[in-house]
N, CA, C and O atoms as a printed pandas DataFrame, in Angstrom:
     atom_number atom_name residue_name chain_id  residue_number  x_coord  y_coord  z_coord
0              1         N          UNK        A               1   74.094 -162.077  -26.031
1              2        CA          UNK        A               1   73.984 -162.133  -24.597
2              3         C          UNK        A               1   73.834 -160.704  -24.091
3              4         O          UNK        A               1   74.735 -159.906  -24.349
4              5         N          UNK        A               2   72.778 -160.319  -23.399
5              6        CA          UNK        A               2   72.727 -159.216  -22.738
6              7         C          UNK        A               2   72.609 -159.023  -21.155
7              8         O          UNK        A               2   71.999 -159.710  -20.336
8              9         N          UNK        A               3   73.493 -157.714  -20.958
9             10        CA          UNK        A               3   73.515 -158.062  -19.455
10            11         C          UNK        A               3   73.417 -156.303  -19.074
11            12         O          UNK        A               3   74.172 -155.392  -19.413
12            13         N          UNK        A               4   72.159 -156.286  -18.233
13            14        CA          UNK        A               4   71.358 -155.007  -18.491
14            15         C          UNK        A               4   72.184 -153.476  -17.750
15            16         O          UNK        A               4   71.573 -152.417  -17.605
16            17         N          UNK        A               5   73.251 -153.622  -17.465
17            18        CA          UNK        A               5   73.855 -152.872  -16.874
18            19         C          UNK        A               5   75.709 -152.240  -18.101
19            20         O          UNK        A               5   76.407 -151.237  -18.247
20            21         N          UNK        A               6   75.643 -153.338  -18.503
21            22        CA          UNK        A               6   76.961 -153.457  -19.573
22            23         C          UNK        A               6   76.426 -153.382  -20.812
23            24         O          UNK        A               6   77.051 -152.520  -21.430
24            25         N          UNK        A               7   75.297 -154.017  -21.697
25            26        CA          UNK        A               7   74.961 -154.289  -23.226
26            27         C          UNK        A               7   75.134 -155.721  -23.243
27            28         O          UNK        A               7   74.936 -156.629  -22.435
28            29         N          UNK        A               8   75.662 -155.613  -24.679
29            30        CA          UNK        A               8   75.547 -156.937  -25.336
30            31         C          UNK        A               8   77.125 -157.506  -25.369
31            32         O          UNK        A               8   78.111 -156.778  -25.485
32            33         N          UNK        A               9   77.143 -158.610  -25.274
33            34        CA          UNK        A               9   78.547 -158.888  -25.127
34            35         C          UNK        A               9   78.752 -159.319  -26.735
35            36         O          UNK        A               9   77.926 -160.090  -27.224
36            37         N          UNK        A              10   79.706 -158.885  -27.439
37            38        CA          UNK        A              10   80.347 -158.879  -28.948
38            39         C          UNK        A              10   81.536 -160.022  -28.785
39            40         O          UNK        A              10   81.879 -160.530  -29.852
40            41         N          UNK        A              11   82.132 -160.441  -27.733
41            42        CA          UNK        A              11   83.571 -160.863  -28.378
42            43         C          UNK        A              11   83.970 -161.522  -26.434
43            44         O          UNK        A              11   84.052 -160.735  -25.491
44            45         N          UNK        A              12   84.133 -162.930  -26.305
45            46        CA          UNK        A              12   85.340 -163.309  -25.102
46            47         C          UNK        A              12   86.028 -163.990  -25.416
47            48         O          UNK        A              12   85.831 -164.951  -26.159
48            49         N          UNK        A              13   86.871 -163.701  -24.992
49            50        CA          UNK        A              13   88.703 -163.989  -24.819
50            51         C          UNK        A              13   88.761 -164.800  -23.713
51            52         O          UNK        A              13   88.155 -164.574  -22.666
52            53         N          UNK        A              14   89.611 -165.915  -23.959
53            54        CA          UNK        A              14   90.350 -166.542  -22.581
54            55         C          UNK        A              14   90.042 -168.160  -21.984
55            56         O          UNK        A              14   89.550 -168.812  -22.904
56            57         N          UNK        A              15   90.120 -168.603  -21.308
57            58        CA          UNK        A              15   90.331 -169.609  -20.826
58            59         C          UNK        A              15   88.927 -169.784  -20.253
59            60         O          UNK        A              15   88.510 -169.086  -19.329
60            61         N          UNK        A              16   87.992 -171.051  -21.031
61            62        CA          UNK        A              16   87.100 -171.472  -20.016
62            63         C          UNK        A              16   86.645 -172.929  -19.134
63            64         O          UNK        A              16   85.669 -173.679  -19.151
64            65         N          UNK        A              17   87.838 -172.862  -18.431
65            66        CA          UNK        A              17   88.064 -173.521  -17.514
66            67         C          UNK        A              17   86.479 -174.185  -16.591
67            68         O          UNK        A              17   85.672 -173.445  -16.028
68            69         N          UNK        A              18   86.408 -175.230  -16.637
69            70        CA          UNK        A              18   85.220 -175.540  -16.000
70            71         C          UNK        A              18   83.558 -175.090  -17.022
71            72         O          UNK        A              18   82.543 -175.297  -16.357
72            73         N          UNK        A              19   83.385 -174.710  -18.015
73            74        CA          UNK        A              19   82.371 -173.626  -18.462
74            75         C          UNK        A              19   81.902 -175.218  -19.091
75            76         O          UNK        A              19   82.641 -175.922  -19.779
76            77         N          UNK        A              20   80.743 -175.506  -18.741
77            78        CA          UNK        A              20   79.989 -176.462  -20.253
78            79         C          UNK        A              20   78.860 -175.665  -20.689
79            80         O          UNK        A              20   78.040 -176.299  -21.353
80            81         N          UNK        A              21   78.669 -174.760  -20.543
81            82        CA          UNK        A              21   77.076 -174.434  -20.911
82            83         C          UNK        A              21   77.521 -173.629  -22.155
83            84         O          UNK        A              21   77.252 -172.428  -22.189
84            85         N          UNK        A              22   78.119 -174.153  -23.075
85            86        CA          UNK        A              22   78.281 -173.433  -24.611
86            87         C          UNK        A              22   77.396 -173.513  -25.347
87            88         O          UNK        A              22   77.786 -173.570  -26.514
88            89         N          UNK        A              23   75.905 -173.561  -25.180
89            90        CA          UNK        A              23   75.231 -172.631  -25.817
90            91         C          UNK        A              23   74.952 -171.517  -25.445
91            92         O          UNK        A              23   74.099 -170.896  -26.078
92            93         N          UNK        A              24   75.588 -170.923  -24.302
93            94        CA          UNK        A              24   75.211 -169.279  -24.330
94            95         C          UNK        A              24   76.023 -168.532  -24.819
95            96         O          UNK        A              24   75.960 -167.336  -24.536
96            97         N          UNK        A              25   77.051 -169.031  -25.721
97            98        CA          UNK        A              25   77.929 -168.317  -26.334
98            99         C          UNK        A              25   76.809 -167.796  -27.588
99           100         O          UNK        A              25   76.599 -166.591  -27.728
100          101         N          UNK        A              26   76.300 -168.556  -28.243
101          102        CA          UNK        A              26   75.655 -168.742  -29.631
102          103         C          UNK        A              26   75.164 -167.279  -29.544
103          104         O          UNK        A              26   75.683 -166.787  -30.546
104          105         N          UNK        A              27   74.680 -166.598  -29.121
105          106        CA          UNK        A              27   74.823 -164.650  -29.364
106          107         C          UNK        A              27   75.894 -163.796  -29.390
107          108         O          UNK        A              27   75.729 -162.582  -29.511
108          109         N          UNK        A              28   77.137 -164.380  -29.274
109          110        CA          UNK        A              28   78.203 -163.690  -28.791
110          111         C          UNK        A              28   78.858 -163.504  -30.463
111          112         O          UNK        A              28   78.527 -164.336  -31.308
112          113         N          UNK        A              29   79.519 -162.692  -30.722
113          114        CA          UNK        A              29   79.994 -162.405  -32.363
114          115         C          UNK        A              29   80.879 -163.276  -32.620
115          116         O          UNK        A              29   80.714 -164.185  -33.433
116          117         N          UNK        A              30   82.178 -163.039  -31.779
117          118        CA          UNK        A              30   83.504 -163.756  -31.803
118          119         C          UNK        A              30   84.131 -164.120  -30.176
119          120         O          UNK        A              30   84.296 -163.386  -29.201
120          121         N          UNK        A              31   84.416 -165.772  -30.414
121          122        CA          UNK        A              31   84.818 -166.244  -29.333
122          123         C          UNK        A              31   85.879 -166.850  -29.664
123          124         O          UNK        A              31   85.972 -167.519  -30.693
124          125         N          UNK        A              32   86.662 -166.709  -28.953
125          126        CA          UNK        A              32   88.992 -167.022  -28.707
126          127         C          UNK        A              32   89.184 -167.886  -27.970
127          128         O          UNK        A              32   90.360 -167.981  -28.325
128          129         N          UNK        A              33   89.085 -168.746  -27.129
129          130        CA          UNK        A              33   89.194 -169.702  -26.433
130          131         C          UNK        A              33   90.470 -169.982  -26.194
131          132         O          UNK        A              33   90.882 -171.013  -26.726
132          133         N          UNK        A              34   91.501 -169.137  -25.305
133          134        CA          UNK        A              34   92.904 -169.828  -25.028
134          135         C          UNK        A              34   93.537 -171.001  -24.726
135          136         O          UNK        A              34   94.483 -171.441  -25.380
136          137         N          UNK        A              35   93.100 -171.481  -23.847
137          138        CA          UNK        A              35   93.182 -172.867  -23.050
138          139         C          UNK        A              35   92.573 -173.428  -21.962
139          140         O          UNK        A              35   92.773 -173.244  -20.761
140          141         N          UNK        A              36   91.761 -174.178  -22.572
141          142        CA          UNK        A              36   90.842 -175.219  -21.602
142          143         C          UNK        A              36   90.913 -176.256  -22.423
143          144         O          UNK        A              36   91.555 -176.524  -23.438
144          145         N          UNK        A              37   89.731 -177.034  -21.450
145          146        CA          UNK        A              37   89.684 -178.290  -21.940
146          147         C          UNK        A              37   88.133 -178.310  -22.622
147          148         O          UNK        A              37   87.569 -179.404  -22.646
148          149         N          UNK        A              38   87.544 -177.328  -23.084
149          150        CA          UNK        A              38   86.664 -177.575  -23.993
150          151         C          UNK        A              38   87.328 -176.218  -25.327
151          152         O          UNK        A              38   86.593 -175.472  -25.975
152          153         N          UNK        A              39   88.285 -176.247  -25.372
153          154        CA          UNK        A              39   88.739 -175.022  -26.759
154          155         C          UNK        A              39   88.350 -175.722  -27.984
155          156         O          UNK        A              39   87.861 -175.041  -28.887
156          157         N          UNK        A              40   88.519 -177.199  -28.176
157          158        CA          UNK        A              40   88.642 -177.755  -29.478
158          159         C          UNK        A              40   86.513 -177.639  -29.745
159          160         O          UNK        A              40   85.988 -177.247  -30.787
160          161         N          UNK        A              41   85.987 -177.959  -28.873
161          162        CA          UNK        A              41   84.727 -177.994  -28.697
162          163         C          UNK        A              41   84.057 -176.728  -29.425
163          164         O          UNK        A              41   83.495 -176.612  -30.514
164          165         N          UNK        A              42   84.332 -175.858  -28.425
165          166        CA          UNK        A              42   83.885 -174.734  -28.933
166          167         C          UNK        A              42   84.633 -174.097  -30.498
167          168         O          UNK        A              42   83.946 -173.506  -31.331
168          169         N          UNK        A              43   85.883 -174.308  -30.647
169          170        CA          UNK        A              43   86.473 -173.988  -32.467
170          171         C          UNK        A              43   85.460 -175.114  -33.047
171          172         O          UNK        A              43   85.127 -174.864  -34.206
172          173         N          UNK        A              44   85.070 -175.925  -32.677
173          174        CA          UNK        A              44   84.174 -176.762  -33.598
174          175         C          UNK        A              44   82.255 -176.505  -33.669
175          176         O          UNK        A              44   81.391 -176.369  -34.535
176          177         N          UNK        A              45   82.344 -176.549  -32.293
177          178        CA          UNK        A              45   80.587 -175.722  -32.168
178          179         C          UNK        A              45   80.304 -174.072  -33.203
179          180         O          UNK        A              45   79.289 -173.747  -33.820
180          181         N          UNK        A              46   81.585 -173.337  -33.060
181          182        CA          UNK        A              46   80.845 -172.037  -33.653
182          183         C          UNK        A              46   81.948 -172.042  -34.960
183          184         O          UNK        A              46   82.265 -171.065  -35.639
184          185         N          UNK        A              47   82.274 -172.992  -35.055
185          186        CA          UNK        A              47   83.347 -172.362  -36.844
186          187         C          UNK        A              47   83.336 -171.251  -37.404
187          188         O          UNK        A              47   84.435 -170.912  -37.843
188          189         N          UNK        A              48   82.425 -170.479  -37.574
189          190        CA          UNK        A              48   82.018 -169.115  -38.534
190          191         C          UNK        A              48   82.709 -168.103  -37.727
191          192         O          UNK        A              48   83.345 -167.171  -38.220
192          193         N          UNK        A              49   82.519 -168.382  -36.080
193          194        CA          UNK        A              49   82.706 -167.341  -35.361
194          195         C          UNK        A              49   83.786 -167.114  -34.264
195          196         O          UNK        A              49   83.614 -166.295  -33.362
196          197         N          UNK        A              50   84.975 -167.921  -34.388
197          198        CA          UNK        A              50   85.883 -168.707  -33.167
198          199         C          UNK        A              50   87.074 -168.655  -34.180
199          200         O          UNK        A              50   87.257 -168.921  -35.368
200          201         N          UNK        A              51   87.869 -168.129  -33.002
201          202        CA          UNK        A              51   89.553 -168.400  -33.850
202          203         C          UNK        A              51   90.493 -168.721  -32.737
203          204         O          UNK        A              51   90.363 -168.509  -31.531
204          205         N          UNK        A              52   91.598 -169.354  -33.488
205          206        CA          UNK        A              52   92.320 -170.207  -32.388
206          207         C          UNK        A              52   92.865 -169.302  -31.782
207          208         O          UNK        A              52   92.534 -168.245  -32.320
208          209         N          UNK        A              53   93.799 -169.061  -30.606
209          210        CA          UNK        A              53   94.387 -168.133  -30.008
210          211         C          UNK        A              53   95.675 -169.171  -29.345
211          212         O          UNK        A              53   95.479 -170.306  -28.912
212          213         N          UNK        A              54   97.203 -168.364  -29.401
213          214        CA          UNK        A              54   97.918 -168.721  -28.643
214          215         C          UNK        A              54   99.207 -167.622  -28.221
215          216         O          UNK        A              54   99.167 -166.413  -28.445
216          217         N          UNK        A              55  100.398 -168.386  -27.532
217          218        CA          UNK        A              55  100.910 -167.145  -27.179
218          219         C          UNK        A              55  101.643 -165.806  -28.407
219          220         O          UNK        A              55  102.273 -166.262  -29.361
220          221         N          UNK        A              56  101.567 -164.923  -28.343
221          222        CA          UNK        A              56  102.003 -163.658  -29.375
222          223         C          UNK        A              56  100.647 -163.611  -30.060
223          224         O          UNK        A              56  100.581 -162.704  -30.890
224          225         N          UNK        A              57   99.752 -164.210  -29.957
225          226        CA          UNK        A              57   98.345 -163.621  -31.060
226          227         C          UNK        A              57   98.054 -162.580  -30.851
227          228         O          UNK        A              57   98.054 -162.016  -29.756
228          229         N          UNK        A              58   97.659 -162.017  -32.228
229          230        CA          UNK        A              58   97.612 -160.764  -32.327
230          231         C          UNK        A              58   95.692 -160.657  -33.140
231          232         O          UNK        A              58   95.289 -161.272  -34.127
232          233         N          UNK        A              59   95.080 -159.883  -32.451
233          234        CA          UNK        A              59   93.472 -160.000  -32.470
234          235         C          UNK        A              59   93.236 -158.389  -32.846
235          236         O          UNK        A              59   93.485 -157.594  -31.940
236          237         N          UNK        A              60   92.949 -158.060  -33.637
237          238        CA          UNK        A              60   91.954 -157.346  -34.498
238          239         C          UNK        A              60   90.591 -157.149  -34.439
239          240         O          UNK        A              60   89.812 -157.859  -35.077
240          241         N          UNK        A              61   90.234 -156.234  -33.718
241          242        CA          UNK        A              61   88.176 -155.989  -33.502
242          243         C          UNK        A              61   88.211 -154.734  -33.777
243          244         O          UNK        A              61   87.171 -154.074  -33.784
């Protein structure tokens, strides 16, 4: 995903509340998904590239 003022986005974190359009993740390196109601969706859409996240996680980039 590029956004011509910032680069390329590598990595989001967090809650996506309301979001269905998960294929624009599919450029993104690594996606965390805290809590919504599509988290299980997306740990299942990108497997290679998605890790679970909860409270005390500790994330490494």
């Amino acid at each position: 995903m590029m956004f011509p003022l910032i680069g390329r986005i590598h990595c989001v974190v967090g809650g996506f509340h309301g979001f269905n359009k998960l294929r624009i993740l599919r450029n993104v390196d690594l996606i965390i998904p805290c809590h919504c109601a599509v988290k299980k969706e997306i740990l299942e859409l990108y497997r290679d590239k998605s890790r679970e996240c909860s409270a005390g996680c500790i994330i490494n980039i």
